[in-house]
C-alpha positions in Angstrom: 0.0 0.0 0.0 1.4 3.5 -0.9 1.6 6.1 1.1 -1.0 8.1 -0.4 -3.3 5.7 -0.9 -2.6 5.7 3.5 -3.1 8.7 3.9 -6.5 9.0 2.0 -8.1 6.1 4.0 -6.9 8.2 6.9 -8.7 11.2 5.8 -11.8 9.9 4.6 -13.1 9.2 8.2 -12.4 12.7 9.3 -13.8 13.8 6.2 -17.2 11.9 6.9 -17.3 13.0 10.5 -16.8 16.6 9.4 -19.6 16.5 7.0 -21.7 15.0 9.4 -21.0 17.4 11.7 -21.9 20.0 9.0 -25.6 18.7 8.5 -26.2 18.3 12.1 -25.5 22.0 12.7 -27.3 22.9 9.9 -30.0 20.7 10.9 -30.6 22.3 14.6 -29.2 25.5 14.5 -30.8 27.3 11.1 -34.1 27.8 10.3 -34.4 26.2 7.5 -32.8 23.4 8.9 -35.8 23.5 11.1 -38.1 23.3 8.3 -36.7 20.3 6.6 -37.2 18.6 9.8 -40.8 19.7 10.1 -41.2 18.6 6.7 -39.5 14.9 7.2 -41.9 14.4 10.1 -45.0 15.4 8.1 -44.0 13.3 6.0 -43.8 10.2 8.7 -46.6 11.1 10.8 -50.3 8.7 10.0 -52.3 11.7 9.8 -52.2 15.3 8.9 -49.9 18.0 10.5 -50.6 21.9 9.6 -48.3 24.6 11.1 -49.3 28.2 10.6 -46.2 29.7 11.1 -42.9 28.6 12.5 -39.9 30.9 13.4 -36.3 30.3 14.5 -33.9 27.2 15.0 -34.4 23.9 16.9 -31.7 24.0 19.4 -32.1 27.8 20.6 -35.6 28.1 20.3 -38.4 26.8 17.4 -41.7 28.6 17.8 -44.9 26.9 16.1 -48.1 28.9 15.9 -51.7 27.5 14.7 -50.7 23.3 14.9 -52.8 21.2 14.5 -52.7 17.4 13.9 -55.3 15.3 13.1 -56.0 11.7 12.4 -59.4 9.3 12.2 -59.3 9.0 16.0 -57.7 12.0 17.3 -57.5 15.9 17.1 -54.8 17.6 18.3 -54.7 21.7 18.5 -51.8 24.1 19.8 -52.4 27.4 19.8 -48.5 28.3 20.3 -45.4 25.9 20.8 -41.6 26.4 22.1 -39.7 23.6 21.6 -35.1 23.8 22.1 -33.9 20.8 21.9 -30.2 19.3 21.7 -28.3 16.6 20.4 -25.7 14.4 22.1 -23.8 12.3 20.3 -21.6 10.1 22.4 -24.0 8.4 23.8 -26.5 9.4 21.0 -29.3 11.1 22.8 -31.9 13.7 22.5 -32.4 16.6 25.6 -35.8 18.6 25.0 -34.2 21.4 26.7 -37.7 23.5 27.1 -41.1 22.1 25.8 -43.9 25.2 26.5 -47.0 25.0 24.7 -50.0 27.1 25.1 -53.8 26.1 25.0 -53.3 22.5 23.6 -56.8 20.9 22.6 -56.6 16.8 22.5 -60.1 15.3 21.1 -60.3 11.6 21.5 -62.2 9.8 18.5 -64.5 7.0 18.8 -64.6 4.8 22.2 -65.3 1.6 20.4 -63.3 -1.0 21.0 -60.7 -2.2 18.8 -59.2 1.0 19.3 -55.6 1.7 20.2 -55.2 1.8 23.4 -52.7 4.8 25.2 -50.0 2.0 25.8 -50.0 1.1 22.5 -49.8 4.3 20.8 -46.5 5.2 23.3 -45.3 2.1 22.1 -45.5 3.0 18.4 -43.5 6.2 19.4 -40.6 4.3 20.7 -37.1 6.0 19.5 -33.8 3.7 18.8 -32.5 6.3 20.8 -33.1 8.1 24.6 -35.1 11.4 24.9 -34.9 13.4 27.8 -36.7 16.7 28.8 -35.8 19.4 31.3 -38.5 21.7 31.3 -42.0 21.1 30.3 -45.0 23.6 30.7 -48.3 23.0 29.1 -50.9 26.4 30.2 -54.3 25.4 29.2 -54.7 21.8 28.5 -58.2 20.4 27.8 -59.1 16.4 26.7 -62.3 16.2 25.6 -64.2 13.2 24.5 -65.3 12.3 20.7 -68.8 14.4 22.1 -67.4 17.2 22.9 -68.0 17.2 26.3 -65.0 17.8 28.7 -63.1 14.8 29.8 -60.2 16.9 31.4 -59.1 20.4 31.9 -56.3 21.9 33.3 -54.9 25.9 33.9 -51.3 24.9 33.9 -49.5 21.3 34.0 
């Protein structure tokens, strides 16, 4: 083996972990980094996600106005969300560094049986990797059931 040919396959890993570095910066720390990730989990989600308005980067601060997300058997409504969150590599890892949101509106569909059932839904959420959060507000929560009617409300959780 030639030197050359040595020092390439020695480059090529720092090369790779540069790059990598590059999109993962990109990725968190610009806005329209933010809005490629909004757009690749649209794209994974079941049902239908609808953002008014989004402003600023993922890791200082990503603010979502007018969300809503909606499936057959549940409606989901946010008024306004904060949401920072960074990135650990070594152990790969995800810190929601501040979750706020602001009048979130969860309507349950049907209660017939055969639907999924809370456990299994967290299930289906399940990350190859850890997520942990640091500070989480919700001010004005309200669960209601596929009638309408009130199932749960809160001022501030």
């Amino acid at each position: 083996m030639t030197i050359r040919r040595l020092i390439l396959l020695m480059a090529l890993p720092v090369a790779l972990a540069a790059i990598l570095a590059g999109v993962l910066y990109t990725a968190l720390h610009t806005s329209a980094g933010a809005g490629w990730i909004l757009t690749f989990i649209e794209n994974q989600l079941p049902g239908e996600l609808k953002i008014t308005e989004s402003e600023g980067d993922i890791a200082s601060g990503l603010v979502l106005r007018q969300t809503s997300y909606t499936e057959p058997e549940l409606s989901v409504q946010a008024d306004r969300i904060l949401l920072a969150v960074s990135l650990e590599i070594f152990p790969l890892a995800a810190r929601i560094d501040t979750l706020a949101i602001q009048s979130l509106n969860v309507k349950q569909g049907s209660d017939e049986p055969g639907q999924s059932s809370p456990e299994e839904i967290l299930a289906s959420l399940a990350l190859p990797f850890p997520v942990y959060a640091d500070d989480f507000l919700i001010e004005g929560f309200r669960l209601s059931s596929p009638d309408g009617t009130g199932k749960f409300e809160a001022d501030r959780l």
